[in-house]
C-alpha positions in Angstrom: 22.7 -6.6 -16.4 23.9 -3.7 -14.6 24.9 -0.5 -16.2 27.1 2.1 -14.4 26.5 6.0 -16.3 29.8 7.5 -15.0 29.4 11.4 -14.8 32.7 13.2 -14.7 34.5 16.3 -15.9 37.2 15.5 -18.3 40.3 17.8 -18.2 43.0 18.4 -21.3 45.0 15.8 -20.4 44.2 12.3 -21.8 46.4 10.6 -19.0 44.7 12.4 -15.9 41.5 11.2 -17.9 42.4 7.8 -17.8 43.5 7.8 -14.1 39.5 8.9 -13.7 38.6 6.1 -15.9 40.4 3.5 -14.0 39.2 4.7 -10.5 35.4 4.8 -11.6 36.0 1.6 -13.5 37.1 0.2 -10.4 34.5 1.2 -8.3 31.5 0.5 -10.6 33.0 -3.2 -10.9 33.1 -3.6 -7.6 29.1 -2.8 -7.4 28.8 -5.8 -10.4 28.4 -3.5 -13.1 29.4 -5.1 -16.3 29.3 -2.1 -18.4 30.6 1.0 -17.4 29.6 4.4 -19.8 31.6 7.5 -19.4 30.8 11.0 -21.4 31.9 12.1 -25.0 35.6 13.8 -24.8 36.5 11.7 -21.9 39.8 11.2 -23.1 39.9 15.4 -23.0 37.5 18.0 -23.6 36.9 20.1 -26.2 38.9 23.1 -24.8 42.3 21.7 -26.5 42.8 21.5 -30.0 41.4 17.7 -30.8 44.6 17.0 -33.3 47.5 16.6 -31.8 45.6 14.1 -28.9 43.7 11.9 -31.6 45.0 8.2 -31.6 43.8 5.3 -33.5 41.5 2.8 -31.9 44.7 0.4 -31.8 46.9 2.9 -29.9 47.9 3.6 -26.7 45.4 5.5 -25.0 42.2 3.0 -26.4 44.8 0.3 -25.4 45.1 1.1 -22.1 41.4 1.6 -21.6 40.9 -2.1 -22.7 43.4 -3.2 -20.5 41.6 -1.3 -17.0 38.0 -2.8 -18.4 39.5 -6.4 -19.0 41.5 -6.3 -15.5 38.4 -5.0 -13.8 35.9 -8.0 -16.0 34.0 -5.3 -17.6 33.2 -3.5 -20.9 33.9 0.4 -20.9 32.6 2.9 -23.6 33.9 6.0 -23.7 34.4 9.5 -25.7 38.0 9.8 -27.5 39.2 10.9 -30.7 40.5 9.3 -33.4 42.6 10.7 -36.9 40.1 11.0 -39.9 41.4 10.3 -43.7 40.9 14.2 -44.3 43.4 15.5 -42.2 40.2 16.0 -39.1 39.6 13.9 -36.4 36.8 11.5 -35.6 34.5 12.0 -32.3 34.4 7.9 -31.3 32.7 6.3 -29.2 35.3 3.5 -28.0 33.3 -0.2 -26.9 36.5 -2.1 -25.3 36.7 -5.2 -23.0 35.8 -8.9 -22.2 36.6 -9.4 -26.6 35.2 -6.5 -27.8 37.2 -3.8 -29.2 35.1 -1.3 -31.5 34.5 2.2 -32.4 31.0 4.5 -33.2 32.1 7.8 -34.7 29.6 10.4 -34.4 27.1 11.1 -37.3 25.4 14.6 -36.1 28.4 17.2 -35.4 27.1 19.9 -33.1 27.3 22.9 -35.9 24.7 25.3 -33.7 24.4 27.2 -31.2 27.4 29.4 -32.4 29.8 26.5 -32.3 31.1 24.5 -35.1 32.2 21.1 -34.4 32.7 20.3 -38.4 35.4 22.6 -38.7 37.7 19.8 -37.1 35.8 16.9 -36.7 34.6 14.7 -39.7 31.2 13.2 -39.6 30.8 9.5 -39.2 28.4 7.5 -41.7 27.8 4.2 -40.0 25.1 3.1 -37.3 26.7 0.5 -34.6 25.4 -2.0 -32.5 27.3 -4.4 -30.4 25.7 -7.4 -28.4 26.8 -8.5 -24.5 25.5 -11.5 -22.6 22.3 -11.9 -25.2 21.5 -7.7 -25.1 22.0 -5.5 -28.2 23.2 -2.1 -27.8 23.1 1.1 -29.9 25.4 3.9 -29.7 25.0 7.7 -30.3 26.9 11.0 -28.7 25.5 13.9 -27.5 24.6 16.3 -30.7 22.8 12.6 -32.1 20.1 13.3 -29.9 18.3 15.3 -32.0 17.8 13.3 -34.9 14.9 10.5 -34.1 16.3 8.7 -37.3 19.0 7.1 -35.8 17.7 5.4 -32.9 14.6 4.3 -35.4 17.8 2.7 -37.3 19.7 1.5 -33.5 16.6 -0.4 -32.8 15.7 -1.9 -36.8 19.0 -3.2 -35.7 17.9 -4.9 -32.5 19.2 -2.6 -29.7 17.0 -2.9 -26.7 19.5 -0.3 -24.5 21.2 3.0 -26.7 24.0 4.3 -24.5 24.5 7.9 -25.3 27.5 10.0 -24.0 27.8 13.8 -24.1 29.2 16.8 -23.7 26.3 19.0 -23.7 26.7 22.7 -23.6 25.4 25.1 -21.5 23.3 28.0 -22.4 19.0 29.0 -22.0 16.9 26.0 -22.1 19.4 23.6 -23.0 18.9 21.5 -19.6 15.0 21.4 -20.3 16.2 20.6 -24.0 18.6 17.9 -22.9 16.0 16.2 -20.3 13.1 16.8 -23.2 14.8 14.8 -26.2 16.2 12.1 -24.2 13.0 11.3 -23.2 11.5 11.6 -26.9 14.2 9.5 -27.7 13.4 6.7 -25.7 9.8 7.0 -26.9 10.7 7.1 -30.1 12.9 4.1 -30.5 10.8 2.3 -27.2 14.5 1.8 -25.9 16.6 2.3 -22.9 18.4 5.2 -22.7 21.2 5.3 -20.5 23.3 9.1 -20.9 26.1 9.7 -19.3 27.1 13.0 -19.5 30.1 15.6 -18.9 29.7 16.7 -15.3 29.4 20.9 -15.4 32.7 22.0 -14.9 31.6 25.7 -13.4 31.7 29.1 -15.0 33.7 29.2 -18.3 33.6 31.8 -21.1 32.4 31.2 -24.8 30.6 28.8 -26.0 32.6 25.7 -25.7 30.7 22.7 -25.0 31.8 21.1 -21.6 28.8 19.6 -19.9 26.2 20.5 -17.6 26.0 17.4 -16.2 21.8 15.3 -15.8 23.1 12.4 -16.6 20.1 9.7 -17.0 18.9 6.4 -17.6 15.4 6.2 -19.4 12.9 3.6 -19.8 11.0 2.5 -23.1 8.3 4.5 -22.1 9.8 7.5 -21.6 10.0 7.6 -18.0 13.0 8.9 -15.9 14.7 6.0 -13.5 17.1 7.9 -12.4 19.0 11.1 -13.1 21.8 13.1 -11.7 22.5 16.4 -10.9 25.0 18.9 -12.3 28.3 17.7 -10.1 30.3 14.6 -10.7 28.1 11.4 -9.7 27.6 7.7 -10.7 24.1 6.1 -11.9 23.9 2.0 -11.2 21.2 0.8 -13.2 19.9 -2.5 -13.6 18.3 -3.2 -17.4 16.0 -5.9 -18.6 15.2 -6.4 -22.0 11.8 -7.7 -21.1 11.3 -4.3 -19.9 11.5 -3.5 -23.9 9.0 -6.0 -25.2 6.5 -5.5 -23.0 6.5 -1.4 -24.3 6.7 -2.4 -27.7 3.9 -4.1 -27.3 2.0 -1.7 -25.5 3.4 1.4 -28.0 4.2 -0.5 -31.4 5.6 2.6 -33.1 8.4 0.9 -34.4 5.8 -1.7 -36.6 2.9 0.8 -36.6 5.3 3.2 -38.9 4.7 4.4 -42.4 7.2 6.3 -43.4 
């Protein structure tokens, strides 16, 4: 099955976002991807308040991204917002096209590095999975990265493939940080990775997570397949769950563990 990681720069506007999805949605389809992964905050980033743009997963802007992915006979997940219960919104993942219509609503909210994502966004509590043409995939957004527990739980659920979007913030280290725990991820879980990230948008002031672009798809083993640079840029990758097996029986962490 092929894969295409999507790396673009989301701007406030959730329409002008979804004229980028439907252009790379067309473009990856016509390569024969069948799933095409775009960034966290791809419906807009996180320099407008997330409120007033959160929709539920049955309105219009999820709707119209189900419509582009079932005209172009693919599956598109991407980053969007969704109202919470609590008066806060939801980061989701959206999973739309070809029957599926679902939503992953980030667990780990990025409270570090001097920004606090908890002060409007409400954690999620469930780990999702969704299976396509015999694969099972796990989900998980940017700030999830750091927490090895819940791709353990992704793959005691049978992913073979996590697809991770983000919007990773700049700062010292954090590309060698971002590069280092994908990796360890993959290793941990002996999964795919495949990240698509926010592409860096340039110079912008505070600390306001936008992207810094990397975007990567990882194999079981921890190695890199392929990876992008900072600017806008599109990953086709072609995964195997065979690939899978064979490292977790060469590195059986997941049945070796105690704890």
């Amino acid at each position: 099955m092929r894969v295409a990681l999507s790396q673009i720069s989301s701007t406030p506007d959730p329409a002008a976002n979804l004229d980028q999805v439907r252009a790379q949605v067309a473009l990856a389809a016509a390569e024969g991807a069948r799933i095409v992964l775009f960034p966290e905050a791809t419906m807009a980033n996180f320099a407008v308040p997330l409120g007033p743009i959160a929709e539920p997963l049955d309105g219009p802007w999820a709707s119209a991204v189900r419509q582009i992915a079932d005209d172009a006979g693919v599956v598109v997940v991407a980053g969007m917002f969704t109202p919470s219960p609590d008066g806060r919104v939801l980061n989701t993942t959206l999973v739309t096209g070809q029957g599926l219509h679902l939503g992953y609503d980030k667990i780990h909210l990025f409270d570090a590095f001097g920004f606090q994502e908890s002060r409007t966004v409400a954690p999620g509590t469930e780990v999702v999975t969704f299976d396509l043409d015999g694969h099972t995939f796990g989900l998980a957004t940017c700030y999830d990265i750091r927490f090895p527990e819940l791709f353990r739980a992704l793959a005691d659920k049978g992913a073979t493939t996590i697809l991770l979007g983000a919007s990773w913030g700049a700062g010292p280290g954090k590309q060698d940080q971002w590069n280092l725990l994908l990796r360890a991820r993959a290793l941990d879980a002996t999964t795919l990775l495949l990240a698509a990230a926010q592409a860096d948008p340039g110079p912008v002031e505070g600390n306001t997570p936008l992207g810094i672009g990397y975007s990567a798809a990882i194999g079981p083993r921890g190695e890199v397949l392929d990876q992008l640079g900072a600017d806008p840029a599109t990953i086709l990758t072609d995964i195997d769950p065979a690939r899978v097996e064979e490292a977790r029986t060469a590195i059986p962490v997941l049945a070796n563990r105690r704890l």
